[in-house]
ZAKOL-950783 format. One record per atom (N, C-alpha, C, O): y, z, x; residue in one letter; atom name. Coordinates in steps of 0.1 Angstrom, whole numbers. Atoms other than C-alpha are relative to their C-alpha. Layout:
<pts>
<pt yy="Y" zz="Z" xx="X" residu="a" atome="CA"/>
...
</pts>
This chain:
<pts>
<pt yy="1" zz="-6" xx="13" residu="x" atome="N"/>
<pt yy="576" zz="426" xx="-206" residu="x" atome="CA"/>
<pt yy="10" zz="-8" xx="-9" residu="x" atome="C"/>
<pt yy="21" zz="-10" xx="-6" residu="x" atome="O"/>
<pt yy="-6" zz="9" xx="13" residu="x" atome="N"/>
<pt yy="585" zz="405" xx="-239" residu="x" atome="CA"/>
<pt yy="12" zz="9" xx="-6" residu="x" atome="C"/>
<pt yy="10" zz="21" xx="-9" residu="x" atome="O"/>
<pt yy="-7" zz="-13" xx="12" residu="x" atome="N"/>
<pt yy="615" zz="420" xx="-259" residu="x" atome="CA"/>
<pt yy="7" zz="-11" xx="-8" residu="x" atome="C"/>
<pt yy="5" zz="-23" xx="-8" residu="x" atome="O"/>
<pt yy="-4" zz="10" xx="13" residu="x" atome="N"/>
<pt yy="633" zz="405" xx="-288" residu="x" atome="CA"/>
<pt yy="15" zz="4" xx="-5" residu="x" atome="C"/>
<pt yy="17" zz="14" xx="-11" residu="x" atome="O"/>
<pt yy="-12" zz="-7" xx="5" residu="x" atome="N"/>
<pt yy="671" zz="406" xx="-294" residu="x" atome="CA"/>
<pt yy="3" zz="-10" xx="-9" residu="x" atome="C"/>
<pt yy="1" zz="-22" xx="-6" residu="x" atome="O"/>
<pt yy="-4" zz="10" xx="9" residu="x" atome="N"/>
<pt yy="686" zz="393" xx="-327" residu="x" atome="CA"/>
<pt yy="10" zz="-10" xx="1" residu="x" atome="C"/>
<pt yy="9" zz="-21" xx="-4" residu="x" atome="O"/>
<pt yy="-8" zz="5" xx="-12" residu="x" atome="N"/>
<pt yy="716" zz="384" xx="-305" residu="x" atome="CA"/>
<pt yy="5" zz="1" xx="13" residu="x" atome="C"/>
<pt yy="5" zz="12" xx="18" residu="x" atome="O"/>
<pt yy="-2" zz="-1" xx="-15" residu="x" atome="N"/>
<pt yy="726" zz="379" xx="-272" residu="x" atome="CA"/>
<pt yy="9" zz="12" xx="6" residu="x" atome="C"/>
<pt yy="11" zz="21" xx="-2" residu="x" atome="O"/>
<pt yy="-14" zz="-12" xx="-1" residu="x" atome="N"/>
<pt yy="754" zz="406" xx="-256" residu="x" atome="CA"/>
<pt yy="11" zz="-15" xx="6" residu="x" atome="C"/>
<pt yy="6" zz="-24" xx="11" residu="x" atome="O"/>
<pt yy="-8" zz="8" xx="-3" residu="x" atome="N"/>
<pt yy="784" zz="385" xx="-250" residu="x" atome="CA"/>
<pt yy="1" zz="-5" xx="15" residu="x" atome="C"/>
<pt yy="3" zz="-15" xx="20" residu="x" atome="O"/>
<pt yy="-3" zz="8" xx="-18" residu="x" atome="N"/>
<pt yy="784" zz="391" xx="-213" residu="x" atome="CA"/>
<pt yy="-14" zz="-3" xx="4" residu="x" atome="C"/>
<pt yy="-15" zz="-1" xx="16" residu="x" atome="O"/>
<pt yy="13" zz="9" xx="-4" residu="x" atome="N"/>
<pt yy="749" zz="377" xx="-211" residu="x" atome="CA"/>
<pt yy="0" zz="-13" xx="2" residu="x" atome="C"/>
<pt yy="-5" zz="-20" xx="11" residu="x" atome="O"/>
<pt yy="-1" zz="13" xx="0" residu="x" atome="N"/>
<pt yy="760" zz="347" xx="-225" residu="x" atome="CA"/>
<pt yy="10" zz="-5" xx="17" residu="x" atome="C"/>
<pt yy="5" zz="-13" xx="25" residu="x" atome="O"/>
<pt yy="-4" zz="3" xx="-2" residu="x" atome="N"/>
<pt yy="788" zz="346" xx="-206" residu="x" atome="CA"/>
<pt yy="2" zz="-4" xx="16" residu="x" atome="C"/>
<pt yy="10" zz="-11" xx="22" residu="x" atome="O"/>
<pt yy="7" zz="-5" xx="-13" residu="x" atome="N"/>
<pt yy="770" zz="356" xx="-172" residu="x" atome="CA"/>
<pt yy="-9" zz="-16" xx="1" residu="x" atome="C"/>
<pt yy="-13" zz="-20" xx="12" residu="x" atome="O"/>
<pt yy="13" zz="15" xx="0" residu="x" atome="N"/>
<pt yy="747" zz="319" xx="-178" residu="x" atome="CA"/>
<pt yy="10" zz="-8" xx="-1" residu="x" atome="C"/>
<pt yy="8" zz="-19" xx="4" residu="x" atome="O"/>
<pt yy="-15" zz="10" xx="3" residu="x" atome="N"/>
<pt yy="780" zz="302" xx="-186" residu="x" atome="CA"/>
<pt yy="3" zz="-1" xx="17" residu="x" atome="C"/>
<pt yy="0" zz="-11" xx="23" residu="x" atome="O"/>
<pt yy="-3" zz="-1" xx="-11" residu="x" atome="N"/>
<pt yy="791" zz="311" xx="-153" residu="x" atome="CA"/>
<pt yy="-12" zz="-5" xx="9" residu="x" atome="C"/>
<pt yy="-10" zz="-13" xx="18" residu="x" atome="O"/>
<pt yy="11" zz="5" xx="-10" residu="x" atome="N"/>
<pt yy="756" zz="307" xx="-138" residu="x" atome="CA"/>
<pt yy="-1" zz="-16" xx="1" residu="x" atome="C"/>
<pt yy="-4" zz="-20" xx="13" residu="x" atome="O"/>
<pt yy="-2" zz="17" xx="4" residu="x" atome="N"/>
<pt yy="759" zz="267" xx="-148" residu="x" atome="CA"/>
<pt yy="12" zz="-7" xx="6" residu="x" atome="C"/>
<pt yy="14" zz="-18" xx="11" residu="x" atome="O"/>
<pt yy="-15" zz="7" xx="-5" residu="x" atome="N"/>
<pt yy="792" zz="260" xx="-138" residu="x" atome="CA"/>
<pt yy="6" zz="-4" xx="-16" residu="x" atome="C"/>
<pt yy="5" zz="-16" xx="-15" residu="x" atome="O"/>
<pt yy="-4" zz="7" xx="9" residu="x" atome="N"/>
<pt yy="805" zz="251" xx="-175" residu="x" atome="CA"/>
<pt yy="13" zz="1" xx="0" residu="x" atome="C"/>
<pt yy="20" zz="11" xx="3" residu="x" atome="O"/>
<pt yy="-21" zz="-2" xx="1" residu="x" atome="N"/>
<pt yy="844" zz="242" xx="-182" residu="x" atome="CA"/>
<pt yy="4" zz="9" xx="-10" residu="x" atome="C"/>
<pt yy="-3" zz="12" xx="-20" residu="x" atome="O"/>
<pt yy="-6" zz="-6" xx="10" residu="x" atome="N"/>
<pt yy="864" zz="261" xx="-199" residu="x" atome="CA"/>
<pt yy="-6" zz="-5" xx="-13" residu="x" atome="C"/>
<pt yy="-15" zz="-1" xx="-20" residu="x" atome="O"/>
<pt yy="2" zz="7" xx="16" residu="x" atome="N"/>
<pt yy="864" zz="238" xx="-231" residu="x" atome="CA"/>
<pt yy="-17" zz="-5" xx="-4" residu="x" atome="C"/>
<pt yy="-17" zz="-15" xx="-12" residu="x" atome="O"/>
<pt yy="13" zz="-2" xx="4" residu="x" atome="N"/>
<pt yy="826" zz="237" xx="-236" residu="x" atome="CA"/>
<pt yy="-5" zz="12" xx="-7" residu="x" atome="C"/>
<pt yy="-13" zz="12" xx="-16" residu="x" atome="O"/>
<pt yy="10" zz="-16" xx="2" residu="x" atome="N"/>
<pt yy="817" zz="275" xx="-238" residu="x" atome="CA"/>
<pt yy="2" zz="-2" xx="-13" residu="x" atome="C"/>
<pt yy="-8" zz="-6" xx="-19" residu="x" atome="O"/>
<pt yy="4" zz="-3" xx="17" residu="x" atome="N"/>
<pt yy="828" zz="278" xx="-277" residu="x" atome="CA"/>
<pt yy="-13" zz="-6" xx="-5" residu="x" atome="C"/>
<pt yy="-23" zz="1" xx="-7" residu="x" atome="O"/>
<pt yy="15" zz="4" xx="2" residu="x" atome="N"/>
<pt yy="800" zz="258" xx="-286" residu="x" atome="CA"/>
<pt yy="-11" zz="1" xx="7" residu="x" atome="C"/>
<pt yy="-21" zz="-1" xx="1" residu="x" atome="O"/>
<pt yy="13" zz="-8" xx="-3" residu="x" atome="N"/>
<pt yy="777" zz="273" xx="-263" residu="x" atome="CA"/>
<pt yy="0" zz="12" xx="-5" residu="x" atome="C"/>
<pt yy="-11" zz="16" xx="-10" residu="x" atome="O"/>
<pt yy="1" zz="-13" xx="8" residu="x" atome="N"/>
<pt yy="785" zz="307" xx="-276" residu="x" atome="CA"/>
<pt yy="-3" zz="-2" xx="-14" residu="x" atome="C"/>
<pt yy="-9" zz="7" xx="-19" residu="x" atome="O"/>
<pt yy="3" zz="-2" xx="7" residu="x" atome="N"/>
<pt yy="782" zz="296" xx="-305" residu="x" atome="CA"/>
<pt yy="-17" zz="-3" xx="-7" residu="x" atome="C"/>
<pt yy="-23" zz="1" xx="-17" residu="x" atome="O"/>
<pt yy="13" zz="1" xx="-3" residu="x" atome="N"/>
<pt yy="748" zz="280" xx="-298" residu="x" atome="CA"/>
<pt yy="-5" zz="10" xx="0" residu="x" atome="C"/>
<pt yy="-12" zz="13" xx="-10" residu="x" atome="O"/>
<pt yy="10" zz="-11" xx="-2" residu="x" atome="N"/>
<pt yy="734" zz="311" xx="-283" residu="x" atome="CA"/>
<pt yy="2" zz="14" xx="-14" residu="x" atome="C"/>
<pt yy="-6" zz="23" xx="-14" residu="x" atome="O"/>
<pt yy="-1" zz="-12" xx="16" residu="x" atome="N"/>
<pt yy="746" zz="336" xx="-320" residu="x" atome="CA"/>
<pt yy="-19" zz="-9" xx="-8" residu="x" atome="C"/>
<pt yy="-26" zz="-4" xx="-16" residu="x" atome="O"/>
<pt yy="14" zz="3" xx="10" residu="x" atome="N"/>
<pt yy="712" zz="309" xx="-332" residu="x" atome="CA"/>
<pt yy="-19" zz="7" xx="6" residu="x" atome="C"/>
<pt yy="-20" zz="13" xx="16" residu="x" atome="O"/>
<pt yy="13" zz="-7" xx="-5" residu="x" atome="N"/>
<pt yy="674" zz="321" xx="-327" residu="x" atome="CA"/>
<pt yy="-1" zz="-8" xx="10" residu="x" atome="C"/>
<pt yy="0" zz="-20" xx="10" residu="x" atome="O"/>
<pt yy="5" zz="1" xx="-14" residu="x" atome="N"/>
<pt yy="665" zz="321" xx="-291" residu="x" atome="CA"/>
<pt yy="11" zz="-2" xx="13" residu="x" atome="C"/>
<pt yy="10" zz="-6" xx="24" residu="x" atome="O"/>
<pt yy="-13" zz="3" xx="-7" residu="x" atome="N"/>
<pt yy="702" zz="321" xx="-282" residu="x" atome="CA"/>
<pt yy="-1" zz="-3" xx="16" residu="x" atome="C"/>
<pt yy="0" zz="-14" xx="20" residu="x" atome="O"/>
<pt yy="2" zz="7" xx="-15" residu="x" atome="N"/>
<pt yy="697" zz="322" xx="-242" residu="x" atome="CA"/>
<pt yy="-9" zz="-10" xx="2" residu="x" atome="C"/>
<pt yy="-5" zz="-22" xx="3" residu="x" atome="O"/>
<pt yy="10" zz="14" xx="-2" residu="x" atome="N"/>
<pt yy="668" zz="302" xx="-237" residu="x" atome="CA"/>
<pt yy="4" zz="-12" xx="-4" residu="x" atome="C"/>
<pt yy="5" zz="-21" xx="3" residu="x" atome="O"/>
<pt yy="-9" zz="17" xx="6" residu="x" atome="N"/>
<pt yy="686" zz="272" xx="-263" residu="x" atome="CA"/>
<pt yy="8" zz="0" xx="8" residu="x" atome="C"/>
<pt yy="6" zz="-11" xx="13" residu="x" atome="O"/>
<pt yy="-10" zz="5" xx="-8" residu="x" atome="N"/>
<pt yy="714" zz="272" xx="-241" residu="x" atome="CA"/>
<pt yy="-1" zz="1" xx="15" residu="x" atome="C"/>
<pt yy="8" zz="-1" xx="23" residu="x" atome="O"/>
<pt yy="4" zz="2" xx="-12" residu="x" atome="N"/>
<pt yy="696" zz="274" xx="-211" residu="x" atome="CA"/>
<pt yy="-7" zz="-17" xx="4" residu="x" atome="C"/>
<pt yy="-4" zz="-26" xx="13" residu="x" atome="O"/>
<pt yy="5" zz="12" xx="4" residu="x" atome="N"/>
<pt yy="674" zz="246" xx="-221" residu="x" atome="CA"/>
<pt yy="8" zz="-13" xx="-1" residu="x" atome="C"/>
<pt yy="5" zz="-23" xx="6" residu="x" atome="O"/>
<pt yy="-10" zz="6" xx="-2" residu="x" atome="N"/>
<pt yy="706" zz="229" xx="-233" residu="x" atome="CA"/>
<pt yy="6" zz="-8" xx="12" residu="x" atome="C"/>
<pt yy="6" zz="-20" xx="15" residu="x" atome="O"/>
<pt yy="-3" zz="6" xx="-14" residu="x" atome="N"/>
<pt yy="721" zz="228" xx="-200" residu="x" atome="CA"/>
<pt yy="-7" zz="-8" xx="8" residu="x" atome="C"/>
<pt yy="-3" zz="-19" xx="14" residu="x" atome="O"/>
<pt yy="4" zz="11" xx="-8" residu="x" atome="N"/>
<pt yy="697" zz="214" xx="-183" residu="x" atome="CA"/>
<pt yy="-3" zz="-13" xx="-3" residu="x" atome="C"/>
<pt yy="-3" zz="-21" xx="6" residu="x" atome="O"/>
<pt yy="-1" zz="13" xx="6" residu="x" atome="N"/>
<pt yy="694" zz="186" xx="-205" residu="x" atome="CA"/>
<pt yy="14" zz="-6" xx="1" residu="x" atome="C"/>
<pt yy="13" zz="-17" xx="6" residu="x" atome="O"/>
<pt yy="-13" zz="1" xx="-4" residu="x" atome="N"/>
<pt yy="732" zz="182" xx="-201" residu="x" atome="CA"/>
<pt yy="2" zz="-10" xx="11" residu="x" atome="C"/>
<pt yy="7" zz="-21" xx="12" residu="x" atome="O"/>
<pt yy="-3" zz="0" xx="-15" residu="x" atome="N"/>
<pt yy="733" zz="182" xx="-168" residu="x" atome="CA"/>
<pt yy="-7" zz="-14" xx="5" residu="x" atome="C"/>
<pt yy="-1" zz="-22" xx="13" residu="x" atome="O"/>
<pt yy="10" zz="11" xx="-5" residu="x" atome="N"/>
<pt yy="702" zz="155" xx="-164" residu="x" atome="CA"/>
<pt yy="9" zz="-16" xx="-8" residu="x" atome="C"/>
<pt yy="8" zz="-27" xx="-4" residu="x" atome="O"/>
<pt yy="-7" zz="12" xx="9" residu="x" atome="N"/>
<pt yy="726" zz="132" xx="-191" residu="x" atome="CA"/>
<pt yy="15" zz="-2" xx="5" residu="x" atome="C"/>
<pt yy="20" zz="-12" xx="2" residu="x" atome="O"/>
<pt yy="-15" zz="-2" xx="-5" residu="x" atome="N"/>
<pt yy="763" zz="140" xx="-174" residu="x" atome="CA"/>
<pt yy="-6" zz="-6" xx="15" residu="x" atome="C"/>
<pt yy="0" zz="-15" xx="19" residu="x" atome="O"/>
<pt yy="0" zz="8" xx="-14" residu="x" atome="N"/>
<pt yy="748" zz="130" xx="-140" residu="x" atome="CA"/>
<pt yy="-11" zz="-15" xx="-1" residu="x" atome="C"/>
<pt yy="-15" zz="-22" xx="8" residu="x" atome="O"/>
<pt yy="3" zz="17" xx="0" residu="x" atome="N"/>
<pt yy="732" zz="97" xx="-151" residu="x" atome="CA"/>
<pt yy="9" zz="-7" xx="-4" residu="x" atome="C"/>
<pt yy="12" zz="-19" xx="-2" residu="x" atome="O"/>
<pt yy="-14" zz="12" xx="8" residu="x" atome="N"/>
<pt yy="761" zz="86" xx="-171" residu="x" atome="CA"/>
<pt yy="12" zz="5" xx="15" residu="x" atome="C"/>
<pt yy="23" zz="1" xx="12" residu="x" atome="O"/>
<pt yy="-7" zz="-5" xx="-6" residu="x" atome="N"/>
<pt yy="779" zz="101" xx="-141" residu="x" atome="CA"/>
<pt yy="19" zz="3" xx="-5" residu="x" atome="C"/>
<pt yy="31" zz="2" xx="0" residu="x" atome="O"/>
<pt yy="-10" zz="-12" xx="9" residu="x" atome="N"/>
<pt yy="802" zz="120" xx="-164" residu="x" atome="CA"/>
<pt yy="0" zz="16" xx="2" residu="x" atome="C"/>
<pt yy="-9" zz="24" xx="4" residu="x" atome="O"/>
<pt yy="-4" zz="-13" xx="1" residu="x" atome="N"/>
<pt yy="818" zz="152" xx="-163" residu="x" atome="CA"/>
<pt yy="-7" zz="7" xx="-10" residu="x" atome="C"/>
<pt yy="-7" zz="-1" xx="-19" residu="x" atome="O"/>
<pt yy="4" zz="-6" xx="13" residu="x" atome="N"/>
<pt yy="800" zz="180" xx="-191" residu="x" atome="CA"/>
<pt yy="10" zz="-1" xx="-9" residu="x" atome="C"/>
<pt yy="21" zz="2" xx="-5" residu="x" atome="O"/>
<pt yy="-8" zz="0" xx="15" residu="x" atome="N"/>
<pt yy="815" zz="175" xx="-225" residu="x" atome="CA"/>
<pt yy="-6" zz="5" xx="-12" residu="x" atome="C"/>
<pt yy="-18" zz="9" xx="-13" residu="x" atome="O"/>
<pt yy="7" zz="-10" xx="9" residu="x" atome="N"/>
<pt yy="811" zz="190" xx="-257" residu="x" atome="CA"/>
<pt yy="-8" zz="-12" xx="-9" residu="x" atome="C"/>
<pt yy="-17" zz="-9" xx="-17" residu="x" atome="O"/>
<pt yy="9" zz="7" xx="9" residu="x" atome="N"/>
<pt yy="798" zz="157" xx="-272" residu="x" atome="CA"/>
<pt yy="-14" zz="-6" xx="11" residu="x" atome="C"/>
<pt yy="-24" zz="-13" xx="7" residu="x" atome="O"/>
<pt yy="12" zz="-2" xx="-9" residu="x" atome="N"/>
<pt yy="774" zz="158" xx="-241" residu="x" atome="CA"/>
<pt yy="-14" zz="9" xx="-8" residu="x" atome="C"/>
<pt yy="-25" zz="4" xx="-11" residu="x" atome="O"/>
<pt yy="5" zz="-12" xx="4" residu="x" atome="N"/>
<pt yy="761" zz="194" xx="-254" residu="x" atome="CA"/>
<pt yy="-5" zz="-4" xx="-10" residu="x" atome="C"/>
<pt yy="-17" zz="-5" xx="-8" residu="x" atome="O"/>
<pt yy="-1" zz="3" xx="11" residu="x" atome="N"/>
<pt yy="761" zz="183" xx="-289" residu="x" atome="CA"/>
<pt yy="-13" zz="-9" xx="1" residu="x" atome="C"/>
<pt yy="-23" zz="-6" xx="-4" residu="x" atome="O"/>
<pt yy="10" zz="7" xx="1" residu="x" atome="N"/>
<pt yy="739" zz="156" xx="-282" residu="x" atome="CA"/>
<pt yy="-14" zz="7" xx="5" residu="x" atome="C"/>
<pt yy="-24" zz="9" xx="-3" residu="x" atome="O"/>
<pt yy="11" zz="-7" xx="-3" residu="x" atome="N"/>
<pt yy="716" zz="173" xx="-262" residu="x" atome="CA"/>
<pt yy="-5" zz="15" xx="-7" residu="x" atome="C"/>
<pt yy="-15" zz="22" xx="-3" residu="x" atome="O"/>
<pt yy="6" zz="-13" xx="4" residu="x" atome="N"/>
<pt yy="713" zz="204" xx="-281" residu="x" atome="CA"/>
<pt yy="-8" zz="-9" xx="-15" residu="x" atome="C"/>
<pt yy="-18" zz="-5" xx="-20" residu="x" atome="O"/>
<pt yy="4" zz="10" xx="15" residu="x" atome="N"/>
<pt yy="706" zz="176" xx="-313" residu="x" atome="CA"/>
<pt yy="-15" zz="1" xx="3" residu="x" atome="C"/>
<pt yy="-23" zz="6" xx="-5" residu="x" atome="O"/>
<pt yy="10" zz="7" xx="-3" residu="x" atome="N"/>
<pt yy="679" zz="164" xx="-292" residu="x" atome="CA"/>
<pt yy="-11" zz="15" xx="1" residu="x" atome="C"/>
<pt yy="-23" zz="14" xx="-4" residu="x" atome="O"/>
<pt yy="8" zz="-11" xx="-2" residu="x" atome="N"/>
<pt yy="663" zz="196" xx="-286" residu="x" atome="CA"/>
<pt yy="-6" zz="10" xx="-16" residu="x" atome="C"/>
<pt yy="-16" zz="18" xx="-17" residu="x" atome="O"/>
<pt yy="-3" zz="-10" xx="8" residu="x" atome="N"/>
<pt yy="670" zz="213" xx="-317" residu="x" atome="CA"/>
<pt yy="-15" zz="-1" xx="-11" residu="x" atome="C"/>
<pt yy="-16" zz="-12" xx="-17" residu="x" atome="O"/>
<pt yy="9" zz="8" xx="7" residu="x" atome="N"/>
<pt yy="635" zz="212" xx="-337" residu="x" atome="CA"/>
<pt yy="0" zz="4" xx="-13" residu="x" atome="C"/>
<pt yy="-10" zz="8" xx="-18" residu="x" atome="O"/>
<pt yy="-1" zz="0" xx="12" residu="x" atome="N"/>
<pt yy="649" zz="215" xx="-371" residu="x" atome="CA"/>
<pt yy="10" zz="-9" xx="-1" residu="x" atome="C"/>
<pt yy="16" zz="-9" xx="-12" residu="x" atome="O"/>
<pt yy="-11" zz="8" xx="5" residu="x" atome="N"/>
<pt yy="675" zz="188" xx="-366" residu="x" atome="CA"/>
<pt yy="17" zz="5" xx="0" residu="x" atome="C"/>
<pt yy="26" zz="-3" xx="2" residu="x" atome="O"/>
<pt yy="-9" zz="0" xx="6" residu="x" atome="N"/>
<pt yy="702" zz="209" xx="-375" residu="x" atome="CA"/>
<pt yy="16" zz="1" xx="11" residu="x" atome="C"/>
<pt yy="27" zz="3" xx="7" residu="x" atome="O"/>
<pt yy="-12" zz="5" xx="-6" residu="x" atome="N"/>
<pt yy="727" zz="202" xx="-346" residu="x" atome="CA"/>
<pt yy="9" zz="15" xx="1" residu="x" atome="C"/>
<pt yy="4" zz="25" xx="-4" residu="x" atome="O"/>
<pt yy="-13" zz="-8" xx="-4" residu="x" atome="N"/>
<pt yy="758" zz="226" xx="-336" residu="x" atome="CA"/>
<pt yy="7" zz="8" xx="-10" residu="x" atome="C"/>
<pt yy="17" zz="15" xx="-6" residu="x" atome="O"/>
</pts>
């Protein structure tokens, strides 16, 4: 069943944060990712794009990782 929240609950986010493995110094900009429409899903989405770009560059996650891949995703452009 579909339901619709305007925002996420903090420990939702914070429960997919954990589910990913993310560092410390990433989550602000994912929390603050998921406050946008479709908050979990964009930073679900996110991650896995991440993840596919941090293990070809065989880099660690970073926030200018995130940044890029949420850019890439984002379909109004408007970035972080």
């Amino acid at each position: 069943m579909r339901t619709n929240k305007s925002k996420p609950a903090a420990k939702d986010v914070c429960m997919l944060l954990d589910a990913w493995d993310v560092p410390a110094d990433a989550r602000t900009l994912l929390k603050t990712i998921a406050q946008k429409p479709g908050g979990l899903r964009t930073i679900d989405r996110t991650l896995k794009l991440v993840h596919v770009l941090a293990a070809g560059k065989n880099e660690p996650i970073t926030e200018r990782l995130i940044k890029g891949a949420y850019e890439r995703l984002s379909s109004n452009g408007e970035g972080a």
